[in-house]
N, CA, C and O atoms as a GROMACS GRO file, in nm:
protein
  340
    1UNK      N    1  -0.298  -0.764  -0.476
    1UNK     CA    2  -0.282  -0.762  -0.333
    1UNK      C    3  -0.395  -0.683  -0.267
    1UNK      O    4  -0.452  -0.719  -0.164
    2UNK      N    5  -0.417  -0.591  -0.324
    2UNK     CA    6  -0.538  -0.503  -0.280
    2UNK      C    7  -0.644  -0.579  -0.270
    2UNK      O    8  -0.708  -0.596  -0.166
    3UNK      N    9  -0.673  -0.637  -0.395
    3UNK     CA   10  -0.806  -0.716  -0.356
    3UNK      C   11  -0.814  -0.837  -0.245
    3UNK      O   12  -0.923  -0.878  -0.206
    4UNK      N   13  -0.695  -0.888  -0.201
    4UNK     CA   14  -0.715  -0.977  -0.122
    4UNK      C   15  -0.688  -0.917   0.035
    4UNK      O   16  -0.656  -0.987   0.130
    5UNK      N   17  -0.705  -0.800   0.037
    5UNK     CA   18  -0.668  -0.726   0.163
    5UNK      C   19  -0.854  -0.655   0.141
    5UNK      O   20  -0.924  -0.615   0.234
    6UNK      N   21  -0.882  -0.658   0.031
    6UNK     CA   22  -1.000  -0.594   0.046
    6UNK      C   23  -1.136  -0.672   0.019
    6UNK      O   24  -1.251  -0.627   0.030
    7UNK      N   25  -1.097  -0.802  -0.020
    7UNK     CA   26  -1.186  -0.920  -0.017
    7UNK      C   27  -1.352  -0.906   0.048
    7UNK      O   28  -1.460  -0.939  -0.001
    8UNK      N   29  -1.326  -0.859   0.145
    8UNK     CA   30  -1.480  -0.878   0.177
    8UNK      C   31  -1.550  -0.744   0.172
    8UNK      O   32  -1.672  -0.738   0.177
    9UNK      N   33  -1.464  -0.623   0.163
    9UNK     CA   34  -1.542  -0.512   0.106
    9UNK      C   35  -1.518  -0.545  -0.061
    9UNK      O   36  -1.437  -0.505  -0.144
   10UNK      N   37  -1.623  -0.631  -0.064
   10UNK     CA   38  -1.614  -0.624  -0.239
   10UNK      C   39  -1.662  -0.518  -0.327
   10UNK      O   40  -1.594  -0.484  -0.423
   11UNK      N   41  -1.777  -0.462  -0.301
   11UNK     CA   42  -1.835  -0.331  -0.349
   11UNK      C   43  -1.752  -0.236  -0.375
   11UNK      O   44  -1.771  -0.171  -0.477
   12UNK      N   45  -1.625  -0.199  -0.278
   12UNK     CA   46  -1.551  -0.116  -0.299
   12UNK      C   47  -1.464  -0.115  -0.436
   12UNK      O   48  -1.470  -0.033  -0.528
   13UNK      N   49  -1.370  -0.249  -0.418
   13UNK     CA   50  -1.297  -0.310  -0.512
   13UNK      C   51  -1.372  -0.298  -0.667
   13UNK      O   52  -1.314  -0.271  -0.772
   14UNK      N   53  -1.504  -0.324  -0.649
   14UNK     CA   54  -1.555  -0.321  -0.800
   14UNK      C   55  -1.623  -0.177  -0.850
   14UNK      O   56  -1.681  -0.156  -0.956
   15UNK      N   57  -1.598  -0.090  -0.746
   15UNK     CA   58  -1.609   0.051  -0.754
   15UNK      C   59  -1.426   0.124  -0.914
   15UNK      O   60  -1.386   0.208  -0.994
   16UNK      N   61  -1.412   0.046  -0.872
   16UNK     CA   62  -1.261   0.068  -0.962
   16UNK      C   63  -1.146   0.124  -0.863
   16UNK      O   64  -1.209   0.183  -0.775
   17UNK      N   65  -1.011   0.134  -0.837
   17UNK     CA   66  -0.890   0.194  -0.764
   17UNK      C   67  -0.828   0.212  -0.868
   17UNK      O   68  -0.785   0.134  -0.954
   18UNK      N   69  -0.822   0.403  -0.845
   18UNK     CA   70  -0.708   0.436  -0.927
   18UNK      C   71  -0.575   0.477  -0.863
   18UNK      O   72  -0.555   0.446  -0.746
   19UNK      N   73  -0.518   0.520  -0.907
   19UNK     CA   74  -0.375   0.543  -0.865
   19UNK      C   75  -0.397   0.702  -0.756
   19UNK      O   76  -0.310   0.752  -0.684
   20UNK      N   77  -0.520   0.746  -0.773
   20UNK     CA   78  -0.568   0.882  -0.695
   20UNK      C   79  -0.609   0.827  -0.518
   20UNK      O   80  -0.603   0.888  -0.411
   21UNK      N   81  -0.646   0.703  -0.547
   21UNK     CA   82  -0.797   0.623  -0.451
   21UNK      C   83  -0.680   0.614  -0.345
   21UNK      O   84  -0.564   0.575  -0.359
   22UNK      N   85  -0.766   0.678  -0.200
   22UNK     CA   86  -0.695   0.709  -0.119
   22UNK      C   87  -0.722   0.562  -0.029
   22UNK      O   88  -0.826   0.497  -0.043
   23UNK      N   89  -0.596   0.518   0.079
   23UNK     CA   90  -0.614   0.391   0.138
   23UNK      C   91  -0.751   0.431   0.253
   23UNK      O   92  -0.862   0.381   0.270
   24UNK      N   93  -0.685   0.537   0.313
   24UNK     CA   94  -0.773   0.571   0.441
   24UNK      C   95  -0.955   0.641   0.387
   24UNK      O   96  -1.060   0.602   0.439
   25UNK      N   97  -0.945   0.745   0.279
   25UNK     CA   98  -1.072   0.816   0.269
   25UNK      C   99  -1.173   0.724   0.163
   25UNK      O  100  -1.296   0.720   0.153
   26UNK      N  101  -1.084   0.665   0.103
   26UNK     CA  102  -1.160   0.587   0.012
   26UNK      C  103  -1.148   0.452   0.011
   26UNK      O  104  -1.233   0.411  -0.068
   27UNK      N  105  -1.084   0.354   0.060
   27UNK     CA  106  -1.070   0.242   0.094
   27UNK      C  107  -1.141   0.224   0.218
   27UNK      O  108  -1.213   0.126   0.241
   28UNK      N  109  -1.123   0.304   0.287
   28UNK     CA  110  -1.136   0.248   0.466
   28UNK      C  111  -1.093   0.142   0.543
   28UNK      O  112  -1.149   0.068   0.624
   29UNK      N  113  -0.960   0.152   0.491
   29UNK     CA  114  -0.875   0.089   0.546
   29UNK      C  115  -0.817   0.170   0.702
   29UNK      O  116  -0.792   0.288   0.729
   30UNK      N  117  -0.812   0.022   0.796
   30UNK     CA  118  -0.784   0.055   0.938
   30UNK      C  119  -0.636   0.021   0.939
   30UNK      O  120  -0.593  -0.032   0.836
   31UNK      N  121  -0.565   0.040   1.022
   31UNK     CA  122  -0.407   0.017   1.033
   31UNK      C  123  -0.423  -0.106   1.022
   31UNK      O  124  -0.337  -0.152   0.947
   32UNK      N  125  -0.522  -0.216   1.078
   32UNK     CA  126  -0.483  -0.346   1.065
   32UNK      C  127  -0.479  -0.380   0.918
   32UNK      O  128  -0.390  -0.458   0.884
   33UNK      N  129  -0.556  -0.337   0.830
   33UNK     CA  130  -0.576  -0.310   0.743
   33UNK      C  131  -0.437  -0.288   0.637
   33UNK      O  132  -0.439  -0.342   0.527
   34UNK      N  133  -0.328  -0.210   0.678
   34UNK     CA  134  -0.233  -0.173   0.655
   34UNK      C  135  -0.130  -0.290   0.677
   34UNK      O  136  -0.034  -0.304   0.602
   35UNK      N  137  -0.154  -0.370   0.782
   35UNK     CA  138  -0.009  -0.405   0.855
   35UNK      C  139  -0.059  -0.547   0.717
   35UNK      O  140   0.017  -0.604   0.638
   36UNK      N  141  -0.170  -0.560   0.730
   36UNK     CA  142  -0.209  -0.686   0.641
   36UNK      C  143  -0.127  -0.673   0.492
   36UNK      O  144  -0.041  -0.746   0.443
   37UNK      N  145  -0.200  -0.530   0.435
   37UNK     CA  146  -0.118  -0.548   0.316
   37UNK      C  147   0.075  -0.530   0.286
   37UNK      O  148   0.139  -0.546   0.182
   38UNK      N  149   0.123  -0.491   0.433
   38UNK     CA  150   0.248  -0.461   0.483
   38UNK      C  151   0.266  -0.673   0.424
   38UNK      O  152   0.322  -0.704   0.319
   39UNK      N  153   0.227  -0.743   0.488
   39UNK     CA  154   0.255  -0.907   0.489
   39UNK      C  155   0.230  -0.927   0.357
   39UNK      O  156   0.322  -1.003   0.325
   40UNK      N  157   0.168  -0.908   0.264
   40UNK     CA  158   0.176  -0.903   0.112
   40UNK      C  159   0.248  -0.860   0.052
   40UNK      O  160   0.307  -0.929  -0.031
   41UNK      N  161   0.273  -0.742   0.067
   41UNK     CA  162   0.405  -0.657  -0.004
   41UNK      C  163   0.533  -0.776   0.003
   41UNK      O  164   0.599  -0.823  -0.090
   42UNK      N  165   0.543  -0.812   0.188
   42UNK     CA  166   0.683  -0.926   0.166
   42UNK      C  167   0.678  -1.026   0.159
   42UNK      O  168   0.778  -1.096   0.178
   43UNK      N  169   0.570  -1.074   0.130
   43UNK     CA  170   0.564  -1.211   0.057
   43UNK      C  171   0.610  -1.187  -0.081
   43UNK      O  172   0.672  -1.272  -0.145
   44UNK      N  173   0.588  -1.102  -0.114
   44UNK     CA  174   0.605  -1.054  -0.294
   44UNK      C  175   0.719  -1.036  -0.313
   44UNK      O  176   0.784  -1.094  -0.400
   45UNK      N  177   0.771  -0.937  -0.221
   45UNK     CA  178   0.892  -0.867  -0.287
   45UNK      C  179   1.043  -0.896  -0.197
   45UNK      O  180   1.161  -0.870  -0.221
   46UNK      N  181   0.957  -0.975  -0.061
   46UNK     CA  182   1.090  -0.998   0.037
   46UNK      C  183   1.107  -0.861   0.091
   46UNK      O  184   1.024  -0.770   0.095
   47UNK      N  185   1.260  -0.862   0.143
   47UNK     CA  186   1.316  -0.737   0.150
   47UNK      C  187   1.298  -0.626   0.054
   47UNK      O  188   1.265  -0.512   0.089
   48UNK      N  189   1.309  -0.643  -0.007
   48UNK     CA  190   1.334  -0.549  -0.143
   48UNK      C  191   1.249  -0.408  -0.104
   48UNK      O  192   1.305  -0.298  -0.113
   49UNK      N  193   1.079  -0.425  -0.051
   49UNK     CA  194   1.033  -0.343  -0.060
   49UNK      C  195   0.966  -0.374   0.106
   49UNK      O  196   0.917  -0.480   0.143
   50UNK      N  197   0.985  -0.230   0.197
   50UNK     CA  198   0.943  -0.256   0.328
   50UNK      C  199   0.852  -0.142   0.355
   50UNK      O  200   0.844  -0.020   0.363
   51UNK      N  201   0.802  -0.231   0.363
   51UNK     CA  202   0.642  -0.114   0.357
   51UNK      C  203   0.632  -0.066   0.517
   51UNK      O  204   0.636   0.056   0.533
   52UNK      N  205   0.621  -0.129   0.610
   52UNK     CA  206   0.631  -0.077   0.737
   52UNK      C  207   0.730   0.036   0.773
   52UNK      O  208   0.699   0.131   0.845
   53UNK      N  209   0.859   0.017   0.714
   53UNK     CA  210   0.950   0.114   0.719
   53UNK      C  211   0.912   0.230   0.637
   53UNK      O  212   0.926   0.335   0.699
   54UNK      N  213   0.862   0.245   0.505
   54UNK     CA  214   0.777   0.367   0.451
   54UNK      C  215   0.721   0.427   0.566
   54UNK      O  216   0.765   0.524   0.628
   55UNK      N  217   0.611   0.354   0.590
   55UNK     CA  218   0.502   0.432   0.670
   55UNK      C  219   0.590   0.488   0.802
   55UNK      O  220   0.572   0.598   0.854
   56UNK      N  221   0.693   0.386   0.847
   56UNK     CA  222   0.721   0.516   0.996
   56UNK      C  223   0.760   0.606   0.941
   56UNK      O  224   0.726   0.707   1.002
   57UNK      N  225   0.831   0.634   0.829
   57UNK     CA  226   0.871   0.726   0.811
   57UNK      C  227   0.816   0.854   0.755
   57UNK      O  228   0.881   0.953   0.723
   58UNK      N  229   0.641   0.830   0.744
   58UNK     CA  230   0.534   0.956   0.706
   58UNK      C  231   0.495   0.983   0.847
   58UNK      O  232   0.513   0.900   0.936
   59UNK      N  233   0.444   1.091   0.868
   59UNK     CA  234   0.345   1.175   0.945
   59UNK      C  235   0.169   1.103   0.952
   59UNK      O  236   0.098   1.077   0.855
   60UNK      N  237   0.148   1.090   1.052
   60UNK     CA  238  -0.003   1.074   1.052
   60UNK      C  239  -0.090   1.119   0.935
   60UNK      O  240  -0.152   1.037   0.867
   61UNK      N  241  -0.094   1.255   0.910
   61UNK     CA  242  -0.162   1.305   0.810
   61UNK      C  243  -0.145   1.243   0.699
   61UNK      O  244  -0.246   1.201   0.641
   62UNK      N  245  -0.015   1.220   0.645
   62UNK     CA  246   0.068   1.143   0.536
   62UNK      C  247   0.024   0.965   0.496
   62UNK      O  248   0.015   0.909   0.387
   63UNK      N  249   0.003   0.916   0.634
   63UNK     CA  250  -0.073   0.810   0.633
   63UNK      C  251  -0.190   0.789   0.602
   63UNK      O  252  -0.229   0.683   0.552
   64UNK      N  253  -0.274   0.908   0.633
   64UNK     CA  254  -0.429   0.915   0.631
   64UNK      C  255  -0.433   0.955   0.499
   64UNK      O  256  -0.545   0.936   0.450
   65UNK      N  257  -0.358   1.002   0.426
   65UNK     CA  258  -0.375   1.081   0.262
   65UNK      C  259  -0.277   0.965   0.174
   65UNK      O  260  -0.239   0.964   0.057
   66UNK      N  261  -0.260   0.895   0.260
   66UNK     CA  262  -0.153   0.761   0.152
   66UNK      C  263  -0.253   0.757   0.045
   66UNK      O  264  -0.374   0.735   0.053
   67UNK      N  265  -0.187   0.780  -0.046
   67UNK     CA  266  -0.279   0.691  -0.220
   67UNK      C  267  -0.166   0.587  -0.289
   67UNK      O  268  -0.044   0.595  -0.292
   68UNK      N  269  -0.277   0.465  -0.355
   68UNK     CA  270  -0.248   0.370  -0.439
   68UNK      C  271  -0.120   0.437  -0.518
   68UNK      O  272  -0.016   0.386  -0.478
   69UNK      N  273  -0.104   0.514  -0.598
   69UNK     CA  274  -0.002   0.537  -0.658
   69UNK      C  275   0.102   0.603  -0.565
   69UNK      O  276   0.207   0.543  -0.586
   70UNK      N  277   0.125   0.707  -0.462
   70UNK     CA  278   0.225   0.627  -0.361
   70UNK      C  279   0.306   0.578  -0.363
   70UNK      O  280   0.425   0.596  -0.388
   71UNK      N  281   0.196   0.456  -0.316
   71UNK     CA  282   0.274   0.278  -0.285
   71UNK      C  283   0.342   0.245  -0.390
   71UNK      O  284   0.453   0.194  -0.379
   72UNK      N  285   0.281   0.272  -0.519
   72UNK     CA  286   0.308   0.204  -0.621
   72UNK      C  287   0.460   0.293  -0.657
   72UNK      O  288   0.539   0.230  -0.727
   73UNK      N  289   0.500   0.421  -0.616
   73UNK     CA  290   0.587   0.512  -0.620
   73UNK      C  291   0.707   0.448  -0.546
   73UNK      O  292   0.825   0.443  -0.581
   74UNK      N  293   0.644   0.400  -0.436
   74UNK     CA  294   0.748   0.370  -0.321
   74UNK      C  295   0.811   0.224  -0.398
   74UNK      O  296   0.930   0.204  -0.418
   75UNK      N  297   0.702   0.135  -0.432
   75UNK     CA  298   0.749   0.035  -0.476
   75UNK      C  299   0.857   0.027  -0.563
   75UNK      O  300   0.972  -0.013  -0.542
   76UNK      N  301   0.775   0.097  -0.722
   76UNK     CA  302   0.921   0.078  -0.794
   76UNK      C  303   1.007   0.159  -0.809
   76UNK      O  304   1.070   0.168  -0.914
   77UNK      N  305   1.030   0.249  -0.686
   77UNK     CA  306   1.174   0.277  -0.625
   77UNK      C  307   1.222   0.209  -0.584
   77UNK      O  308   1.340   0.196  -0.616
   78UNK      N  309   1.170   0.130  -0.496
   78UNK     CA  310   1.246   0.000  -0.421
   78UNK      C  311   1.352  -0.073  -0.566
   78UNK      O  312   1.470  -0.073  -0.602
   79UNK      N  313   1.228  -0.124  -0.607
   79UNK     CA  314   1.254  -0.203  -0.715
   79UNK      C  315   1.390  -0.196  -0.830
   79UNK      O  316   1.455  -0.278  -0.895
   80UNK      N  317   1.386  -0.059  -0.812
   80UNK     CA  318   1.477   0.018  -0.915
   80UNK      C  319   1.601   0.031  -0.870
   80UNK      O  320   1.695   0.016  -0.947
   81UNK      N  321   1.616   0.058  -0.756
   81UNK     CA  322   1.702   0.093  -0.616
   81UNK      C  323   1.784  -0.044  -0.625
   81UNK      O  324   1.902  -0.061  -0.597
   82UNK      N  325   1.686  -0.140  -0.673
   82UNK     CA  326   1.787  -0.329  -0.622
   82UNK      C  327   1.854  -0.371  -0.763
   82UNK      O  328   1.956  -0.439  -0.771
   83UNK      N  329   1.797  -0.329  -0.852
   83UNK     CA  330   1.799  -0.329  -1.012
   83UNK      C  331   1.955  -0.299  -0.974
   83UNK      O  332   2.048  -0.379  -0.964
   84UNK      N  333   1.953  -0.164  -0.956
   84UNK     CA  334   2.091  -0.061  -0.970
   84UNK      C  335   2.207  -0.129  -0.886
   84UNK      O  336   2.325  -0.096  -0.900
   85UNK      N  337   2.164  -0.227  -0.796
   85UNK     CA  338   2.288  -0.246  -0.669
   85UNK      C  339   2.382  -0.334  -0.759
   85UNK      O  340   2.488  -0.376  -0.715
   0.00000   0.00000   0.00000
């Protein structure tokens, strides 16, 4: 998903993303940027995992320091969370 949200910064992408690689300091990713990979997440996962609802629920700062692993935190909580229902 990343890469197709990050498609035309290709340089970046082949720089490597680790689970450290921040969306905002090291991606440079803009909110639109965000809402894009927000429409990936639910194509993928549906409900299950609502990424827009994460983010209201951080602080600006929190947003700007979002990292790949994170998401990936938030995710398979989600994930785990639907497992269990």
């Amino acid at each position: 998903m990343l890469h197709a949200v990050l498609g035309e910064y290709g340089g970046v992408v082949d720089a490597g993303i680790t689970m450290d690689t921040r969306f905002h300091d090291d991606l440079d990713l803009e909110s639109i940027d965000l809402v894009t990979l927000g429409g990936h997440l639910q194509a993928r996962y549906g409900e299950l995992v609502n990424f827009a609802e994460y983010l209201a629920g951080l602080g600006l700062e929190e947003i700007i320091d979002l990292t790949v692993g994170q998401l990936v935190e938030h995710i398979t909580g989600c994930l785990r969370a639907a497992e269990e229902r």
